[in-house]
C-alpha positions in Angstrom: 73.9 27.7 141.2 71.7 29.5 138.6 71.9 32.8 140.8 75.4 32.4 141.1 75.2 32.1 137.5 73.0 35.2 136.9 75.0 37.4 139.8 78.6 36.7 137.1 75.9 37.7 133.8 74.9 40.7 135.4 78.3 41.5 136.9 80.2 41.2 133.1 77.0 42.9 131.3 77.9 45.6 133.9 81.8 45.6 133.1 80.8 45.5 129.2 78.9 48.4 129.5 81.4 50.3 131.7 83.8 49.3 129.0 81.9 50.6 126.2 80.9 53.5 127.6 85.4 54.2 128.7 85.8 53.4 124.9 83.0 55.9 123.7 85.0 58.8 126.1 88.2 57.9 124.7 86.9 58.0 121.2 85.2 61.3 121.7 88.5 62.7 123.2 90.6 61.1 120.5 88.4 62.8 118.1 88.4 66.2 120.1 92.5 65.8 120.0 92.3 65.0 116.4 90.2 68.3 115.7 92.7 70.1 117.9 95.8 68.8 115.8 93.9 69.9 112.6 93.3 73.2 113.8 97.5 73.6 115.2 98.2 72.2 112.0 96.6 74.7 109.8 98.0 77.8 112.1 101.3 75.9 112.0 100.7 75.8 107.7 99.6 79.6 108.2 102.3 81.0 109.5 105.0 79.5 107.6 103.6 81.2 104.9 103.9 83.9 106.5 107.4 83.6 107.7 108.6 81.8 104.4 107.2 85.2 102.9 108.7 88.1 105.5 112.2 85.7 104.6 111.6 86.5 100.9 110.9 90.1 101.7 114.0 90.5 104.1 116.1 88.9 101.2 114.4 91.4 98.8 115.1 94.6 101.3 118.9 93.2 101.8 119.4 93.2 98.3 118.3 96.5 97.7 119.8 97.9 100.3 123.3 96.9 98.8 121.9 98.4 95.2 121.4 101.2 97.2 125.0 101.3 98.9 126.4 100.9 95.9 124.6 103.9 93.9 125.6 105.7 96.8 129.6 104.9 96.8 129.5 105.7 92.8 127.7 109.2 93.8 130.3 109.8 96.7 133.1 108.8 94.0 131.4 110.9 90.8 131.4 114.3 93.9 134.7 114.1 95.5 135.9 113.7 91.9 133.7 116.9 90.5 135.6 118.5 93.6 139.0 117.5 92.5 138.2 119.3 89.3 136.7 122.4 90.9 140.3 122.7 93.1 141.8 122.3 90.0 140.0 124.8 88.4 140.1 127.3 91.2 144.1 126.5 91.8 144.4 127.6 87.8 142.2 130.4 87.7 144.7 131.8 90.8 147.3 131.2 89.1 146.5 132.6 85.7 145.6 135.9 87.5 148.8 135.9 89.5 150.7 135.2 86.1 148.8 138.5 84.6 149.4 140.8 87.4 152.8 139.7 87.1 153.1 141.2 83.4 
C-alpha cells in the first residue's frame, strides 16, 4: 500500500513539475508576444505620424496649387486683356493713317 502510495506522490510531483515548467514556457512566450506587440505598436504609432503629416502636407500642396491656378487665370485675364488694348491700338493707329492719306 505505501508503494502504491509513493508510485501516485511521485507520479503528481512529476505532473506538477511538467505543469510548472508548461506554465514557465507559456509565460516566457506570453512575455515574448507582449514585447512583440510593444514593438508593432510603436511602428504602428510611428507611422501614423508620418502619414497624419504627408496628409497635412498633401492638404498644404492642394491648397497652393489652387493659389497658384488662380494667380494664373488673373494673369491669363490681365494678358488677353493688355492684347485687346494693343488690337485696339494697332486698329486706330491704321486707321488714323488711312484718314491722313485720305486728306
Amino acid at each position: 500500500v505505501l508503494s502504491h502510495r509513493d508510485t501516485l506522490l511521485k507520479e503528481g510531483e512529476e505532473s506538477k513539475k511538467q505543469r510548472e515548467e508548461e506554465v514557465a514556457k507559456m509565460d516566457k512566450e506570453v512575455a515574448e508576444l507582449k514585447q512583440q506587440l510593444g514593438q508593432e505598436m510603436v511602428s504602428h504609432t510611428e507611422f501614423r505620424k508620418k502619414f497624419e503629416a504627408a496628409q497635412e502636407e498633401a492638404s498644404s500642396l492642394a491648397d497652393k496649387s489652387a493659389r497658384l491656378e488662380g494667380e494664373l487665370a488673373g494673369a491669363k485675364q490681365e494678358g488677353a486683356k493688355a492684347a485687346a488694348e494693343r488690337d485696339d491700338a494697332i486698329a486706330a493707329a491704321a486707321q488714323a493713317a488711312k484718314e491722313r492719306e485720305s486728306e
